[in-house]
Structures are given as C-alpha cells and as structure tokens.
N, CA, C and O atoms as a DFTB+ gen file, in Angstrom:
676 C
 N C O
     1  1     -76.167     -48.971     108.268
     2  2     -77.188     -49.485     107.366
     3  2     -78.231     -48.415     107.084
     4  3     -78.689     -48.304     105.946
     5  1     -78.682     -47.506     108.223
     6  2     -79.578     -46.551     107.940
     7  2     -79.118     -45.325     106.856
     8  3     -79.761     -44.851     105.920
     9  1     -78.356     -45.142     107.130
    10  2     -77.034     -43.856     106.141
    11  2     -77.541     -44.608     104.709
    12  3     -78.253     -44.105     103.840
    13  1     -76.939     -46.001     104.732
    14  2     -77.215     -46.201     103.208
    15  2     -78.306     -46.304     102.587
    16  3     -78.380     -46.326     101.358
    17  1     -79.402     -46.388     103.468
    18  2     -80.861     -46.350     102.798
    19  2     -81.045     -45.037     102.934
    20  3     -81.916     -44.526     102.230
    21  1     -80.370     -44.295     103.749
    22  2     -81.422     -42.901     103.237
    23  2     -80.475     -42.422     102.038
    24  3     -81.026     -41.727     101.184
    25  1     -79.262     -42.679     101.893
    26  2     -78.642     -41.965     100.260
    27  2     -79.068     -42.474      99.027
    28  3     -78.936     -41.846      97.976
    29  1     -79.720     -43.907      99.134
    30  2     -80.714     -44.757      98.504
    31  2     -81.634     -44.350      97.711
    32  3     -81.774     -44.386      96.489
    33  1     -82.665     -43.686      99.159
    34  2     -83.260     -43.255      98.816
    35  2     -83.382     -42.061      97.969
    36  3     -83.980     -41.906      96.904
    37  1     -82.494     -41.038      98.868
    38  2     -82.686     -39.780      98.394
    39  2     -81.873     -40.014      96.501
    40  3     -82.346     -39.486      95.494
    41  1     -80.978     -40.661      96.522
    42  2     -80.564     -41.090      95.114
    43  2     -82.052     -41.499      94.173
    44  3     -82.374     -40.813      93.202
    45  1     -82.613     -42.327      94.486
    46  2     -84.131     -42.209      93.538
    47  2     -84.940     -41.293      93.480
    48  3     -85.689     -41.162      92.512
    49  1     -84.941     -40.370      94.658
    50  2     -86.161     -39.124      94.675
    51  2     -85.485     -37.975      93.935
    52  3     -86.155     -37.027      93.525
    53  1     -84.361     -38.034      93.786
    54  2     -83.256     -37.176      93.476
    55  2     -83.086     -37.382      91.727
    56  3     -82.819     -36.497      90.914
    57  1     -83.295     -38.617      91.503
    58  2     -83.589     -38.892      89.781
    59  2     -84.889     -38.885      89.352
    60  3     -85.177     -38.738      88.165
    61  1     -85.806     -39.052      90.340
    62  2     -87.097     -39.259      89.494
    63  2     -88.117     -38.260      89.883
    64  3     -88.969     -37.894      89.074
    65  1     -88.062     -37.823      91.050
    66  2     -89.064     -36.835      91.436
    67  2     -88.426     -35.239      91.495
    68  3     -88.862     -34.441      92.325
    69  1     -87.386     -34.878      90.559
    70  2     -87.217     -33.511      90.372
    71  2     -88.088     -32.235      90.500
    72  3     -87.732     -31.159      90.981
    73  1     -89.173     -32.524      90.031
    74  2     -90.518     -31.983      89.407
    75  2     -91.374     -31.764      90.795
    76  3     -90.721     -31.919      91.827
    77  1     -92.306     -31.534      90.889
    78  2     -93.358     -31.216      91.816
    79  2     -94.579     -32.276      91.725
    80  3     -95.481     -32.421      92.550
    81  1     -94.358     -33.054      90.383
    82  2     -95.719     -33.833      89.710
    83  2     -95.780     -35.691      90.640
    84  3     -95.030     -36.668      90.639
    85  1     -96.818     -35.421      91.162
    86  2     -96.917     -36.750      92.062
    87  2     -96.477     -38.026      91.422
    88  3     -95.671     -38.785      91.961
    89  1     -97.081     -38.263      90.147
    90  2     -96.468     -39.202      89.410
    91  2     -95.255     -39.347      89.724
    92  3     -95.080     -40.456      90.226
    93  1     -93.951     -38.485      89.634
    94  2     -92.735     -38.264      89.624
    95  2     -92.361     -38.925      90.928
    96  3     -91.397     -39.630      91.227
    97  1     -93.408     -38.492      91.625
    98  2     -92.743     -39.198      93.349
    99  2     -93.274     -40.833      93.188
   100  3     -92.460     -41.657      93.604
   101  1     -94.056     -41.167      92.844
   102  2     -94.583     -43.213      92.859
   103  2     -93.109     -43.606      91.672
   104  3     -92.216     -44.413      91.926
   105  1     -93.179     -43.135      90.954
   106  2     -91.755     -43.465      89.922
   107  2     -90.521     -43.574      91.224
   108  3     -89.835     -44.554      91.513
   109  1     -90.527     -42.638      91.659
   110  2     -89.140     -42.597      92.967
   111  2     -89.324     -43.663      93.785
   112  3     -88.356     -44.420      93.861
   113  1     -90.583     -44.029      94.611
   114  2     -91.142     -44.622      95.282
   115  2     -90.571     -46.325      94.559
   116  3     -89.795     -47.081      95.142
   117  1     -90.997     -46.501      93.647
   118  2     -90.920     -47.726      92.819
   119  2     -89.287     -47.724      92.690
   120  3     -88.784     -48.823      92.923
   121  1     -88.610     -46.938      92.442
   122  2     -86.877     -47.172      91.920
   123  2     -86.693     -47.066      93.816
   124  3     -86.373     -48.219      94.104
   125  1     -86.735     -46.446      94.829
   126  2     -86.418     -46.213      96.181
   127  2     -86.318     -47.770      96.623
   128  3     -85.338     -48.144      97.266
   129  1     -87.518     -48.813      96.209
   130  2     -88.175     -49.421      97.117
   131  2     -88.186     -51.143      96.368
   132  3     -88.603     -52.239      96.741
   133  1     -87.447     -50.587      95.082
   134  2     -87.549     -52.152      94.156
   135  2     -88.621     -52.410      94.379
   136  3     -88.666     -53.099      95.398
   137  1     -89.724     -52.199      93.898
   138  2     -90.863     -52.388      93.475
   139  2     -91.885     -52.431      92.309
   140  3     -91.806     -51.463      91.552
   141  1     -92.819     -53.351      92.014
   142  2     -92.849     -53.058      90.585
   143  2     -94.065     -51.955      90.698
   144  3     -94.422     -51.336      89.695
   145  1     -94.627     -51.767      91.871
   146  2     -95.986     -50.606      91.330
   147  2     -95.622     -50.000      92.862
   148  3     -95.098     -50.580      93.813
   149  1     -96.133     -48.523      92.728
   150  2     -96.178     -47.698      94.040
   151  2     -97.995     -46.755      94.074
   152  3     -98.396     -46.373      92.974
   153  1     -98.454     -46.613      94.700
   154  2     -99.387     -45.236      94.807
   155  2     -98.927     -45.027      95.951
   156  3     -98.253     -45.728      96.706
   157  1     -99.527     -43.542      96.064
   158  2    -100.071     -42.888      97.014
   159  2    -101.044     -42.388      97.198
   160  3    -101.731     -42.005      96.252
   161  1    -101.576     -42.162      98.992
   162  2    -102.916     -42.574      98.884
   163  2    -102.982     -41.182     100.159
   164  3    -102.189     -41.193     101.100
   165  1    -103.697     -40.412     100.048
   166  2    -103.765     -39.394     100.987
   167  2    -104.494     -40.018     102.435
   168  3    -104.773     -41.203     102.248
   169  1    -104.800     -39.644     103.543
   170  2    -105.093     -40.380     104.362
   171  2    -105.226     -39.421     105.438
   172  3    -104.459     -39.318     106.395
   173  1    -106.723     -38.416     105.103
   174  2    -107.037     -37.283     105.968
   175  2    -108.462     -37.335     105.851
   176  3    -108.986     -36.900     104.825
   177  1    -109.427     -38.007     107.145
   178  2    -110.572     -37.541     107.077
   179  2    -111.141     -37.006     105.458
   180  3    -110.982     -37.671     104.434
   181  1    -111.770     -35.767     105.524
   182  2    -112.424     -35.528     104.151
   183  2    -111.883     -35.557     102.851
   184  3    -112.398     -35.593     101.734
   185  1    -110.564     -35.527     103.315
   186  2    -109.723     -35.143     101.988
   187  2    -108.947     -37.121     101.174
   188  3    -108.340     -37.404     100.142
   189  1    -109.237     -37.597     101.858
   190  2    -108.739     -38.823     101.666
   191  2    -109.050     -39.325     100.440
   192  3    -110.114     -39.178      99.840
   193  1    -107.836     -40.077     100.001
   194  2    -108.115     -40.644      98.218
   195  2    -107.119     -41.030      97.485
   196  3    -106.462     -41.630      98.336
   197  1    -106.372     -41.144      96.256
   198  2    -105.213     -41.966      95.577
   199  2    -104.978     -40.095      94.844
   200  3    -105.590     -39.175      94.301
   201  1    -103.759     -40.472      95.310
   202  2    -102.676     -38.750      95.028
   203  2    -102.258     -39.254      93.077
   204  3    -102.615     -38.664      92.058
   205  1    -101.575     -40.272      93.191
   206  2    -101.135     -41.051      92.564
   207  2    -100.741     -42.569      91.891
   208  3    -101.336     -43.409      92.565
   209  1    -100.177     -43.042      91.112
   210  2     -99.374     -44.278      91.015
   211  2     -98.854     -44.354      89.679
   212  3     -99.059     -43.751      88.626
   213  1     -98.047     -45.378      90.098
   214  2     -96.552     -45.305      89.095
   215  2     -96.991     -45.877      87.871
   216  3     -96.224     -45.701      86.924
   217  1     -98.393     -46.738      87.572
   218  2     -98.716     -47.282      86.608
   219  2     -99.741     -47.796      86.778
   220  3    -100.005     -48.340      87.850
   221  1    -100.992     -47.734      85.265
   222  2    -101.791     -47.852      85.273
   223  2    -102.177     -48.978      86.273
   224  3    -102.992     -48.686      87.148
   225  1    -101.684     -50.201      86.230
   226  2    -102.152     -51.205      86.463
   227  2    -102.325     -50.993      88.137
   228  3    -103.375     -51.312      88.696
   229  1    -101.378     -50.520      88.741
   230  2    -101.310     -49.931      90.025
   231  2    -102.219     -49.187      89.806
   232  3    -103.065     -49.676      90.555
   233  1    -102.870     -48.046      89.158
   234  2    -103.770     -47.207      89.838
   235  2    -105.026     -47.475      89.661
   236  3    -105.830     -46.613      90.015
   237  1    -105.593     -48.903      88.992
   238  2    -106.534     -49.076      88.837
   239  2    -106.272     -50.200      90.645
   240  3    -107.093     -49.974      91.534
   241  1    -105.703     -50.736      90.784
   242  2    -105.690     -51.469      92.191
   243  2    -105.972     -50.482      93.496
   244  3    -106.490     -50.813      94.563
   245  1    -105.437     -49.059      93.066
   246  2    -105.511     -48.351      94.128
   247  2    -106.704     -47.733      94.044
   248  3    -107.113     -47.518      95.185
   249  1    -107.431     -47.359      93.243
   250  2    -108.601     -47.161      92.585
   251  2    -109.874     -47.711      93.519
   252  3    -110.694     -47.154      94.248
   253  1    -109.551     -49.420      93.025
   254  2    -110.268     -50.473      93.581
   255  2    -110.159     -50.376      95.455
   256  3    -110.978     -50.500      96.367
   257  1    -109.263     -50.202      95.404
   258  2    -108.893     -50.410      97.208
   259  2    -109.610     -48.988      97.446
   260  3    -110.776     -49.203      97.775
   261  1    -109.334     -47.661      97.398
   262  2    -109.690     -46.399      97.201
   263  2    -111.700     -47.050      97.600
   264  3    -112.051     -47.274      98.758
   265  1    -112.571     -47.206      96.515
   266  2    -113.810     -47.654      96.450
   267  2    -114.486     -48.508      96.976
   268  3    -115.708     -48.403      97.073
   269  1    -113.732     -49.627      97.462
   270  2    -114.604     -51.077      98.693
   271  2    -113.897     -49.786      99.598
   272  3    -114.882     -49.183     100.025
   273  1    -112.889     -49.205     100.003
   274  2    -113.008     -48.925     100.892
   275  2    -111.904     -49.773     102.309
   276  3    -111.912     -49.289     103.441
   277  1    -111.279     -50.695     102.058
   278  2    -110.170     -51.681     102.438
   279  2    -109.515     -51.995     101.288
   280  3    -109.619     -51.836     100.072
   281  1    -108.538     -52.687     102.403
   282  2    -106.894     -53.042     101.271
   283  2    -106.132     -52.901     102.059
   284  3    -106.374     -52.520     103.204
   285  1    -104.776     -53.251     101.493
   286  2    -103.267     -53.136     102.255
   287  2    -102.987     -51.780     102.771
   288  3    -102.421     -51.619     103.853
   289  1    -103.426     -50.661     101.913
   290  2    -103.371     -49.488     101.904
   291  2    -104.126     -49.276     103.596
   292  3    -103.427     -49.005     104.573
   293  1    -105.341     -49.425     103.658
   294  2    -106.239     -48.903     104.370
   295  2    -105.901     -49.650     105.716
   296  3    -105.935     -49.131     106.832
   297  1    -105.484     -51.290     105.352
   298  2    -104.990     -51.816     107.156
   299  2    -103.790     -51.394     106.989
   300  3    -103.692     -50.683     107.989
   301  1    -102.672     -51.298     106.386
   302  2    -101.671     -50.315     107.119
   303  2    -102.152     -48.884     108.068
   304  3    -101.974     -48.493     109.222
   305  1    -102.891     -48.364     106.778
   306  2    -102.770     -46.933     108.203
   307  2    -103.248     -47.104     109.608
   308  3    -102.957     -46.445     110.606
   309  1    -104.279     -48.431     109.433
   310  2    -105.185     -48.349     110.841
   311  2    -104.376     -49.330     111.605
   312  3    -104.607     -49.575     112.789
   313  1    -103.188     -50.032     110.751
   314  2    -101.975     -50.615     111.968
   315  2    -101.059     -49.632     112.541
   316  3    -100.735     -49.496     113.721
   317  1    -100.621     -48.835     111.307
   318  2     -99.841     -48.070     111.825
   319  2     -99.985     -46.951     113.352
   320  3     -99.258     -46.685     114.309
   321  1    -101.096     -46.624     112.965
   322  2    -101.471     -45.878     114.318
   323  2    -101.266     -46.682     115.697
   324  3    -100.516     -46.327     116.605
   325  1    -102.194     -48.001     115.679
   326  2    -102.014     -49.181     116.621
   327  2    -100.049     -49.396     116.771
   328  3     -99.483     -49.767     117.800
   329  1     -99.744     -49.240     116.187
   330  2     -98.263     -49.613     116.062
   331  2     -97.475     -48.738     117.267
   332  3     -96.808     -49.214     118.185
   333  1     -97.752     -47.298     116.987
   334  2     -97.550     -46.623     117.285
   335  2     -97.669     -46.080     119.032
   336  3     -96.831     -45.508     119.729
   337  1     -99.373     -46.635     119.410
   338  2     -99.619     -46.938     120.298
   339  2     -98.882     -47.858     121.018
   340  3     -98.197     -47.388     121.926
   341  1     -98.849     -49.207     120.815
   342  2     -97.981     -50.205     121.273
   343  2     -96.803     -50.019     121.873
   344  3     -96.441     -50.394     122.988
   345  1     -96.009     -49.178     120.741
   346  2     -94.861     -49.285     120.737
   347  2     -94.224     -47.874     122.145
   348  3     -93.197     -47.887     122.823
   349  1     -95.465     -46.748     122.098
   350  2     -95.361     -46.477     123.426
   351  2     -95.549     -46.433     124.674
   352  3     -95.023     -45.727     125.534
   353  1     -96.882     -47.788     124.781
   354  2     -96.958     -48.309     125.597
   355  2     -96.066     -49.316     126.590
   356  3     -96.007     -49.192     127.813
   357  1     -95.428     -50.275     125.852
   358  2     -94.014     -51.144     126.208
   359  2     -92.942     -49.873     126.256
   360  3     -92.335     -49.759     127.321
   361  1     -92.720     -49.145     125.470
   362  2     -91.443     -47.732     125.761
   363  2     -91.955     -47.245     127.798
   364  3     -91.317     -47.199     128.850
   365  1     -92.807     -47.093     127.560
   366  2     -93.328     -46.870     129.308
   367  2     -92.954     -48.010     130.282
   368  3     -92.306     -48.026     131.328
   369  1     -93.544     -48.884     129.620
   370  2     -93.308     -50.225     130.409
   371  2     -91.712     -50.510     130.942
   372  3     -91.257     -50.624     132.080
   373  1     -91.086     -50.573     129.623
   374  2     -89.629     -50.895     130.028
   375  2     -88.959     -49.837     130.828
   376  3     -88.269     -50.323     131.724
   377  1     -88.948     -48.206     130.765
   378  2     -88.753     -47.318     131.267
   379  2     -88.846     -47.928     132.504
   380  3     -87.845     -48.514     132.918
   381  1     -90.414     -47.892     133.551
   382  2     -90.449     -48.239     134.466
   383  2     -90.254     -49.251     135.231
   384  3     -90.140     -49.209     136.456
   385  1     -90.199     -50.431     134.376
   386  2     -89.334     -51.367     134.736
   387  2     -87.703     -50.967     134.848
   388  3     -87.298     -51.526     135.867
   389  1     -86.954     -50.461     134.413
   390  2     -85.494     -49.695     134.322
   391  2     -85.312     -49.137     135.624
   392  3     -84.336     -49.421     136.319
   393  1     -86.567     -48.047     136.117
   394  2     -86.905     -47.780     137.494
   395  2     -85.851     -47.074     137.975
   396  3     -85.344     -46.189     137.286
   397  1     -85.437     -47.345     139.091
   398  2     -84.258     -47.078     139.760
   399  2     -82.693     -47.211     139.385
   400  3     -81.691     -46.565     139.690
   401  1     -82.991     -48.557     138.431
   402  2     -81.468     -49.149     138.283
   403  2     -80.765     -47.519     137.368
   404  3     -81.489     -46.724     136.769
   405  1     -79.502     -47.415     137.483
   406  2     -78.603     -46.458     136.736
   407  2     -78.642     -46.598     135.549
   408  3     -79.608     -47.253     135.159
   409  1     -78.118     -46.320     134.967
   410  2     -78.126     -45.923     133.232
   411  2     -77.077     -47.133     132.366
   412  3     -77.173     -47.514     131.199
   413  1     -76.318     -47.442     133.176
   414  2     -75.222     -48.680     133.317
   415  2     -75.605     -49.864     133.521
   416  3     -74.978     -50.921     133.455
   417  1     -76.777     -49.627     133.800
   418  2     -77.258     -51.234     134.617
   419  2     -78.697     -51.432     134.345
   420  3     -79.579     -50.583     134.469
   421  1     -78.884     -53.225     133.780
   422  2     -80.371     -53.253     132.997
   423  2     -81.116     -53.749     134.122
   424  3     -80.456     -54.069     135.111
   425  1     -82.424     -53.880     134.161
   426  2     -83.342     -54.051     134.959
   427  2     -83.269     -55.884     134.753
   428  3     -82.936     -56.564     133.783
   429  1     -83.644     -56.184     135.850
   430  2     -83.748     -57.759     136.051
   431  2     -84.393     -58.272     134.685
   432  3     -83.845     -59.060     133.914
   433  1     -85.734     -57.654     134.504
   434  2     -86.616     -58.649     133.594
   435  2     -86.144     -58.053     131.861
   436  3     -86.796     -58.241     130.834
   437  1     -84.643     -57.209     132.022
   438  2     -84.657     -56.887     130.486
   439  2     -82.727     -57.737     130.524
   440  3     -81.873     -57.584     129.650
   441  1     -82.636     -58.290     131.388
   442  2     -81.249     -58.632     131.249
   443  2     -81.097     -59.969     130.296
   444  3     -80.101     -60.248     129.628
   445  1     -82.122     -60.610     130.374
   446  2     -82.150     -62.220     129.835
   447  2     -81.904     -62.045     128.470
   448  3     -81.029     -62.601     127.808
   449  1     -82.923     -61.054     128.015
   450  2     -83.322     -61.104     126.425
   451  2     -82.146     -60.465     125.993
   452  3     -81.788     -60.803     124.865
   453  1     -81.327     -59.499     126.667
   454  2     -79.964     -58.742     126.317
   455  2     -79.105     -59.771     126.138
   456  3     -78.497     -60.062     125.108
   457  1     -79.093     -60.103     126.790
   458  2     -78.370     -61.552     127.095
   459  2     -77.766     -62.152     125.812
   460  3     -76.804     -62.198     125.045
   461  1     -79.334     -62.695     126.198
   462  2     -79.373     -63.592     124.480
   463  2     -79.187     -63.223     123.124
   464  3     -79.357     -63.946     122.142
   465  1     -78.816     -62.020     123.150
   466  2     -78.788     -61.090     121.717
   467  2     -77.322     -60.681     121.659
   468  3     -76.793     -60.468     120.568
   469  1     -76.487     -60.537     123.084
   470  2     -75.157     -60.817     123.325
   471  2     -74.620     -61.783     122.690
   472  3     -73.632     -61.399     122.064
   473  1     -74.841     -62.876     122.578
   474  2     -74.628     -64.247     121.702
   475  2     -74.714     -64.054     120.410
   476  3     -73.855     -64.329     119.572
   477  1     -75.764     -63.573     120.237
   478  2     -75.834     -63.508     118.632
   479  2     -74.448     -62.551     118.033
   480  3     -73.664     -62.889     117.147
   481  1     -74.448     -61.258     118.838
   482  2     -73.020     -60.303     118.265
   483  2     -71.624     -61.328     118.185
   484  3     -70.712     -61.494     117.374
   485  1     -72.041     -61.946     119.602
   486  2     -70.406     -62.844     119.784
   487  2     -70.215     -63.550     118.988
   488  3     -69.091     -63.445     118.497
   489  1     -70.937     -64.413     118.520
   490  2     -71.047     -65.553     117.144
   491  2     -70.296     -64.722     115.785
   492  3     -69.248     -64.948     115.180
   493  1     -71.310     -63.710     115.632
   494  2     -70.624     -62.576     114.519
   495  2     -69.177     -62.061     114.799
   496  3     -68.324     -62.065     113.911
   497  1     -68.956     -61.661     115.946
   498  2     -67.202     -61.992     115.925
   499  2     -66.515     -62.669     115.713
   500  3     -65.440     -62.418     115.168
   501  1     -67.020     -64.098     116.181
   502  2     -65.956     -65.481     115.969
   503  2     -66.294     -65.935     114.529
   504  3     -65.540     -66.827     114.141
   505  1     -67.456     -65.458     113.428
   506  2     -67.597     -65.869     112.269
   507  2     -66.425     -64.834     111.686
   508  3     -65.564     -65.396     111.010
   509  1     -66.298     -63.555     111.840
   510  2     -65.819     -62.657     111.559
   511  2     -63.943     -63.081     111.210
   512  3     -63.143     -62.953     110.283
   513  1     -63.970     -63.667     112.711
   514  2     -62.114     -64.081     112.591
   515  2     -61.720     -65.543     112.097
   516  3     -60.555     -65.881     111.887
   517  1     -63.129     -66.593     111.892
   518  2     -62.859     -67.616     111.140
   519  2     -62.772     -67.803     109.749
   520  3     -62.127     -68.662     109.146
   521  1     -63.615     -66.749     109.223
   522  2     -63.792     -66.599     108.058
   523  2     -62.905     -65.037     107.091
   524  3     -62.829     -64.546     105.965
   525  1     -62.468     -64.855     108.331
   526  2     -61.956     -63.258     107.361
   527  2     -63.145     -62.060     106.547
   528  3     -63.091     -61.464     105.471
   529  1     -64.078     -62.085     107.561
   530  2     -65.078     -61.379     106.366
   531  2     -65.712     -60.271     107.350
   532  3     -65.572     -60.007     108.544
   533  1     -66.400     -59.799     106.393
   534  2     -66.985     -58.456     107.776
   535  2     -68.043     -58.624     108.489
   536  3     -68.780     -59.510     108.058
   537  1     -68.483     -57.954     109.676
   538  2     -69.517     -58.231     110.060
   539  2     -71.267     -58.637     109.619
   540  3     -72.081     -59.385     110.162
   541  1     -71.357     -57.697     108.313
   542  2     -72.561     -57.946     107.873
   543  2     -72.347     -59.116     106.800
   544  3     -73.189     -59.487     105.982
   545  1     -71.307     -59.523     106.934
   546  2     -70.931     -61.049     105.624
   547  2     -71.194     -62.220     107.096
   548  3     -71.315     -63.422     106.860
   549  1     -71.234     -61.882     108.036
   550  2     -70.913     -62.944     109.094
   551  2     -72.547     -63.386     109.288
   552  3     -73.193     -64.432     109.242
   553  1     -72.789     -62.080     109.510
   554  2     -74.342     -62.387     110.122
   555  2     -75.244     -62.889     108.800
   556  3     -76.152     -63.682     109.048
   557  1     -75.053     -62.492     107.477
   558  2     -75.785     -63.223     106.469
   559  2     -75.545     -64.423     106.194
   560  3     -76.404     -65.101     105.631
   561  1     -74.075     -65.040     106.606
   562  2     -73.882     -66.050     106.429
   563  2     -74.710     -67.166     107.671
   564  3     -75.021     -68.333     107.435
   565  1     -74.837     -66.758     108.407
   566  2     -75.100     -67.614     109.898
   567  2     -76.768     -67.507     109.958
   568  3     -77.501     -68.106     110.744
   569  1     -77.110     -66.683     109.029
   570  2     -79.065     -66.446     108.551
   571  2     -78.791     -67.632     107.562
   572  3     -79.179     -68.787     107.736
   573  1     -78.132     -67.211     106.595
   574  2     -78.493     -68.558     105.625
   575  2     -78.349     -69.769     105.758
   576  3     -78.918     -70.606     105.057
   577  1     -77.396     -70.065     106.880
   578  2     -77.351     -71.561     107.662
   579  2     -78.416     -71.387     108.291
   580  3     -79.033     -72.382     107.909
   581  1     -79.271     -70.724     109.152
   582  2     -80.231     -70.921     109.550
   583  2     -81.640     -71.149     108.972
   584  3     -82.651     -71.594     109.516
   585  1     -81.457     -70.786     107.915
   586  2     -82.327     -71.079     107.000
   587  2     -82.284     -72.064     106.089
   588  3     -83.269     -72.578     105.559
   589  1     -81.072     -72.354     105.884
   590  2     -80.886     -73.843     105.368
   591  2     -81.023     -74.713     106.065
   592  3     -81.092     -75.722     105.364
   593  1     -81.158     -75.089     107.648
   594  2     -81.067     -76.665     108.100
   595  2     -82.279     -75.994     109.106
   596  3     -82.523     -76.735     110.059
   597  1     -83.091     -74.722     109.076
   598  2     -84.287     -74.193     109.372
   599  2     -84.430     -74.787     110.976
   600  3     -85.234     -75.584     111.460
   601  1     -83.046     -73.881     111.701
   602  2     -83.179     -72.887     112.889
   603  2     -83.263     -71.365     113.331
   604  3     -83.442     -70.441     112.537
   605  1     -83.152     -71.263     114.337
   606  2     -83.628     -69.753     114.695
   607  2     -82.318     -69.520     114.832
   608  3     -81.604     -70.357     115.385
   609  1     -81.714     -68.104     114.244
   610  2     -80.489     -68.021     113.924
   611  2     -79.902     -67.614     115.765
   612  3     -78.841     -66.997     115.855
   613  1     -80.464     -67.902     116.761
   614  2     -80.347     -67.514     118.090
   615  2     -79.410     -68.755     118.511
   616  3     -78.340     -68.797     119.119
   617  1     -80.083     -69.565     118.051
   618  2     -79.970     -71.566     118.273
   619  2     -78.443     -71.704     117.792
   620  3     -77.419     -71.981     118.416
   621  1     -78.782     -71.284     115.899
   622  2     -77.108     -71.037     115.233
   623  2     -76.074     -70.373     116.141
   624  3     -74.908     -70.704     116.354
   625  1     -76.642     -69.562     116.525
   626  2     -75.493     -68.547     117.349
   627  2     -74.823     -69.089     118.679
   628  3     -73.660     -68.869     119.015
   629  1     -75.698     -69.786     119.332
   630  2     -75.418     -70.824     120.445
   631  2     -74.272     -71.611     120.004
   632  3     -73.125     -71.375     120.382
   633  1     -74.671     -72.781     118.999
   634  2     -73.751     -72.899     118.690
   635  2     -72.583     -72.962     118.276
   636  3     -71.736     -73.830     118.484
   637  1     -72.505     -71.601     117.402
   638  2     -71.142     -70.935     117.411
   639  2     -69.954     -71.104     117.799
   640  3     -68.872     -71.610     117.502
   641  1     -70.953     -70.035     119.190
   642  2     -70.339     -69.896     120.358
   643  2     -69.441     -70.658     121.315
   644  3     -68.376     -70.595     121.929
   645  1     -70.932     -71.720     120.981
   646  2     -69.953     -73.299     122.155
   647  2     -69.131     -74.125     121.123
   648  3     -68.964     -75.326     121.340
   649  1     -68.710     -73.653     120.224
   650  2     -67.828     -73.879     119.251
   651  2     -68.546     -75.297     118.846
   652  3     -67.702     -76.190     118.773
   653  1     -69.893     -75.747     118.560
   654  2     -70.295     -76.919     118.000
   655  2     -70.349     -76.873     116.619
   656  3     -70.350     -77.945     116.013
   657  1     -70.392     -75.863     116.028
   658  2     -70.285     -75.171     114.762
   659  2     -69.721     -74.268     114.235
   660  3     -69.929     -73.093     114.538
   661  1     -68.610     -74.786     113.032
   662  2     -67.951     -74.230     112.226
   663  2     -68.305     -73.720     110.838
   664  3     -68.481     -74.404     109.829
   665  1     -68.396     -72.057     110.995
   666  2     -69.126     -72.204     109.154
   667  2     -68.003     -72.042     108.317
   668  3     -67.138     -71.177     108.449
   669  1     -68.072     -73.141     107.226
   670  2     -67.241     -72.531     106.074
   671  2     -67.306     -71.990     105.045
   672  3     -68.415     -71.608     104.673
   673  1     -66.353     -71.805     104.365
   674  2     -66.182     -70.390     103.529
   675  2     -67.497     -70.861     102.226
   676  3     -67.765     -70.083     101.311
C-alpha cells in the first residue's frame, strides 16, 4: 500500500510541479492528495508565513489563518511535534516492557492486543477463501459490514472466525 502512494504521489509532483515555482507544488499537492485547495505554509520561527496555494480561494484562507495567527495549519504543527513526542515516549515504553523477552517472543502486556489483531488477519483469510477475492477486497468488505450494522470491525472479525458470520458476495 505504501509503494502505491508514493508512485501516486510522485506521479502528481512529476506532472505538476516540474518547475521550481511553489504554485506548481500546491497544484501537485491538490492532484497527490484529492483535494480541492492545498497551501503551504513555512513553519520557522522568523521566517514563518504562506509559501503558497493552489487557489485563490485557498490563499485567502491561508492568508486569514497566516494573520489571527491559528487554524488547522498552525494546530497541526503544534500536534505534530506533540505527536512525535508521544510516539517516542510509548516506543521506550514498549521497548522496555519487551525487556528481556527474545526477539521471538512478545512481552506479557503486548501479547493480548497482538492477539486480538491476529483475529482480525484470520477473518481476512477465511473471507479471502469464501469469497474468492483478495486480501484488501476481504478486509473492505468486513469494514463495510461493520459499518453497516455499526460494529467495531474487531467484533466482525470475532465473528468470522467463530464462523457466526458469513459474508456474501
């Protein structure tokens, strides 16, 4: 799945941003990202400000966000950092929880949730050989039942499994 978003991508930056001209890159940005407006917004201490956007109407929004000073723009970056943090804080956590155990073998308090995500693949196999279809046809199909009778596709997968549920074609 990652392969195909980055040829995706690089397929839109590759048609629209030839050039060096920022414009050229929010145009890419917008075809990359199915979107109807893109800016960009620099995000350096003194130098900070709107590089660009793909259309007026967008750059008067980015403009606006740019001048109060907040926006989507401005709590992304100050999540992203937090994100970032987080995300290597629990990376430590689980590490040391991992501890001793071998490289083969999960730590007590990470086995459950493995577990349970085991189920979900297995379901996608047995959708896989009931239905004749591929894996990513299995798992969209068993989201959209879950979203149609609005369970957690974990619940769907349970059942699957314990063969209480049959999806059809």
């Amino acid at each position: 799945m990652n392969e195909v978003r980055t040829v995706r991508v690089a397929a839109a930056f590759a048609h629209q941003a030839h050039g060096a001209r920022p414009a050229q890159w929010c145009r890419a940005c917008v075809e990359a990202l199915d979107v109807s407006g893109a800016a960009l917004t620099l995000m350096t201490g003194r130098n900070s400000g709107p590089v660009c956007a793909s259309d007026e109407r967008t750059g008067v929004l980015d403009e606006l966000q740019y001048t109060l000073g907040e926006g989507p723009c401005q709590d992304a970056f100050e999540q992203a950092g937090d994100g970032l943090v987080v995300a290597d804080v629990v990376a430590q956590i689980m590490l040391s929880a991992q501890g001793s155990y071998g490289p083969d073998t999960l730590a007590d308090e990470l086995c459950g949730e493995v577990a349970h995500r085991a189920e979900v693949h297995q379901a996608s196999g047995m959708v896989v050989v009931q239905l004749g279809v591929s894996v990513g046809e299995a798992l969209v199909r068993r989201r959209a039942h879950a979203f149609a009778i609005d369970r957690p596709l974990s619940v769907v997968a349970g059942d699957v499994v314990a063969r209480r549920l049959r999806l059809g074609r």
